[in-house]
N, C-alpha and C positions, 0 to 999 in steps of 0.2 A: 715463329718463322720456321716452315721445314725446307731444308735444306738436305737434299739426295746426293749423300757423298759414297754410296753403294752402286755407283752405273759400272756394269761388268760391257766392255768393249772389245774388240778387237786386237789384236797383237800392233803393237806402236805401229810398226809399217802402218796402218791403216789410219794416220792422223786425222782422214777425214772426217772420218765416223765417228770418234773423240770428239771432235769438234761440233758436229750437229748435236750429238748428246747432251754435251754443258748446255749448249743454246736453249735444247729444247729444258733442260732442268731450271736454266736461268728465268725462261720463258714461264716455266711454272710458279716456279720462286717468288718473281716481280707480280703476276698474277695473282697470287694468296696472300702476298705482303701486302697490295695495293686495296686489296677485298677485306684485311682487317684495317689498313688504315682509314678508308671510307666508313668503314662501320664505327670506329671509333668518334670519327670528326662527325656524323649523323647522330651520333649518340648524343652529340650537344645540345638536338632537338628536342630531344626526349627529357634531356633534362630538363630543360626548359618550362615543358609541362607538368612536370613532375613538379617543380617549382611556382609553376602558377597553380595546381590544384592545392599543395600547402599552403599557400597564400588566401587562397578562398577559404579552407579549410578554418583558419587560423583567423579570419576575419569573421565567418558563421558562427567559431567560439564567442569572438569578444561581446558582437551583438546580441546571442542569445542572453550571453552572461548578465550587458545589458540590460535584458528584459525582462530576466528572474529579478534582476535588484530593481527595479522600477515596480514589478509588480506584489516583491517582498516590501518595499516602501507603501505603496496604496493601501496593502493589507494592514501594514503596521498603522497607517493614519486610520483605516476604519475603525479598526480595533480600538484604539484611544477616542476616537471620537465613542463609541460604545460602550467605554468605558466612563465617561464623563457623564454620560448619560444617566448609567448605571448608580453612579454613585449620587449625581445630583436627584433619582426616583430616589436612594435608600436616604439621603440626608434630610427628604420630603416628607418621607414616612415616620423616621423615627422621630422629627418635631410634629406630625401629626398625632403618635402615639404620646408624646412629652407631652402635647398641650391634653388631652382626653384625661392625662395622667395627674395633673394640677390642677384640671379645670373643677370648679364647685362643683359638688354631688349634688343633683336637683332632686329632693324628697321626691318620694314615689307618692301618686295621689293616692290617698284612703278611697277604699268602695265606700258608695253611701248604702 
C-alpha cells in the first residue's frame, strides 16, 4: 500500500487546503489498495487454471505410462511366444540329429 505522508500544504490558517489534500491522497490510497486487492481475488482464476492444466498434465502422464506397460506387456508375450517357438524348432532338430545318430548305417552299394 502507498501511503503519501509527504503532502507540503499551506500554513494551518488554510485548513482547507489540508483537507482537500488527505482526500485527494485517501482517494489514491483506496484506489491502488482496491486495484491490488481485485487483482489478488482474480488471481483465483488463474489459479484455477493452472490447476486444471496440472491436472491434465498429470492424467496424459498416467495414461501414457499406461500404454508403455501395455505395450512392454505385448512385447514381452511376443517375445515368449518366439521363444517357445525357438526352442520347440531346436528340440526338433537335435532329436532329428539323435535319431541320424543311432540310426543303422545302410552299407553303401558296391559298383558292379
Amino acid at each position: 500500500l502507498i501511503f503519501n505522508d509527504s503532502i507540503t500544504v499551506r500554513p494551518k490558517a488554510s485548513g482547507e487546503v489540508k483537507v482537500k489534500v488527505k482526500i485527494k491522497a485517501n482517494a489514491a490510497n483506496l484506489r491502488e489498495t482496491n486495484k491490488i486487492v481485485r487483482q489478488e481475488m482474480e488471481r483465483g482464476v488463474f489459479d484455477i487454471e493452472s490447476i486444471k492444466k496440472a491436472n491434465a498434465d498429470l492424467i496424459g502422464t498416467i495414461e501414457e505410462s499406461l500404454a508403455i506397460a501395455d505395450e512392454g506387456k505385448a512385447k514381452r508375450k511376443a517375445a515368449e511366444e518366439d521363444s517357445q517357438k525357438m526352442e520347440i524348432e531346436l528340440r526338433d532338430t537335435l532329436a532329428a540329429a539323435k535319431a541320424r545318430k543311432t540310426a543303422p548305417a545302410t552299407p553303401a552299394s558296391e559298383p558292379a
